[in-house]
N, C-alpha and C positions, 0 to 999 in steps of 0.2 A: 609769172602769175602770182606764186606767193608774195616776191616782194610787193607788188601793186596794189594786193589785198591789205597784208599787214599795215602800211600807209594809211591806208583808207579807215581801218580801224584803229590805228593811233592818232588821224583827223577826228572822227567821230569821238573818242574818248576824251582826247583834249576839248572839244566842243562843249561837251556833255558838263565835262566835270576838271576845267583848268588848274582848278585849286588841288583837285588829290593828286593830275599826274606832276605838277609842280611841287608839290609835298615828298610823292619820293621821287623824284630825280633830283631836286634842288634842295630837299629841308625846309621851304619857304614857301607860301604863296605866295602868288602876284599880286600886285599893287598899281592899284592907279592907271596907266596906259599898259601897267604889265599884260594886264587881264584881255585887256581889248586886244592887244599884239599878239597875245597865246589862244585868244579866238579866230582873228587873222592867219597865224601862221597855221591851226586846225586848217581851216578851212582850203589855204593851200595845199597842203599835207593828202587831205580828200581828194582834191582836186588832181593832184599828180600821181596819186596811186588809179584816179579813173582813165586819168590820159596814156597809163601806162600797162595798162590792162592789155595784154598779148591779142594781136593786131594779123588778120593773117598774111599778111604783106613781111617778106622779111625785112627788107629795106626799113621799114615802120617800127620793125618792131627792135632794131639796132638802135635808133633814134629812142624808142622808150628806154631799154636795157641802159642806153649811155645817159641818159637822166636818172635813172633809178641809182645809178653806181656813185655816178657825183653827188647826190643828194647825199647816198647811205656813207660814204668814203667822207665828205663835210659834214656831217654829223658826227659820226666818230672824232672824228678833230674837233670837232669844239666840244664836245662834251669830256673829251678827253682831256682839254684844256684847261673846261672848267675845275672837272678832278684835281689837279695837280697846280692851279696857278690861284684857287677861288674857295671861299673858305664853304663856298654849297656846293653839299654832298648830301643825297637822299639817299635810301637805300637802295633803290635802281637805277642809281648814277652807270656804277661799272658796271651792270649787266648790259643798262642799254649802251655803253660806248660797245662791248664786247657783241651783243647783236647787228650794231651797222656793220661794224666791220667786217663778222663771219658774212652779212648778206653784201655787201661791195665784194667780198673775195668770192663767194658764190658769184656774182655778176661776167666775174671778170674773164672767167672761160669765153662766156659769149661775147663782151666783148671784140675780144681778141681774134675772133673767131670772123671769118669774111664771110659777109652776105649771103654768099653763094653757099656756104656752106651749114649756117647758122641754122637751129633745129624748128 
């Protein structure tokens, strides 16, 4: 449930205001198609934190969990990429690679975890 919320509100903040959360994560705003892409990908971001909203079906909600994990777990990787391979660094670059990844590693109990037994 946290992770689906937190999504939904880092969709809505990107929506809102592309430029500040591009400012500290990147050091940069966006530009050009950037801005359009960083409203787009908000708006996805919304949109998979609503799909992922705990479902009381377990089966359902394994399906949410395994979306949630590979979103948060490819985040960390590319933002951790960007870190070390890219000369943008905002000031909540390593925070946020350092938050996908505690919530992917949060994920991963359930996961791992069979249907039948999943909370």
């Amino acid at each position: 449930m946290a992770a689906a919320c937190l999504e939904m509100l880092a969709g809505a903040t990107i929506l809102i205001a592309p430029d500040m959360v591009s400012l500290l994560l990147l050091g940069t705003k966006p530009e050009g198609a950037g801005l359009t892409l960083a409203r787009f990908a908000a708006i996805a971001l919304f949109a998979l934190g609503i799909a992922c909203l705990p479902p009381k079906n377990s089966a359902a909600r394994q399906s949410a969990v395994r979306g949630l994990f590979v979103f948060n777990l490819g985040v960390a990787a590319l933002l951790g990429w960007v870190g070390i391979a890219t000369t943008l660094h905002g000031v909540l670059l390593w925070p946020a690679v350092t938050l996908h990844a505690v919530i992917a590693a949060a994920l991963l109990p359930q996961l791992l975890a069979t249907p039948s037994s999943a909370p």
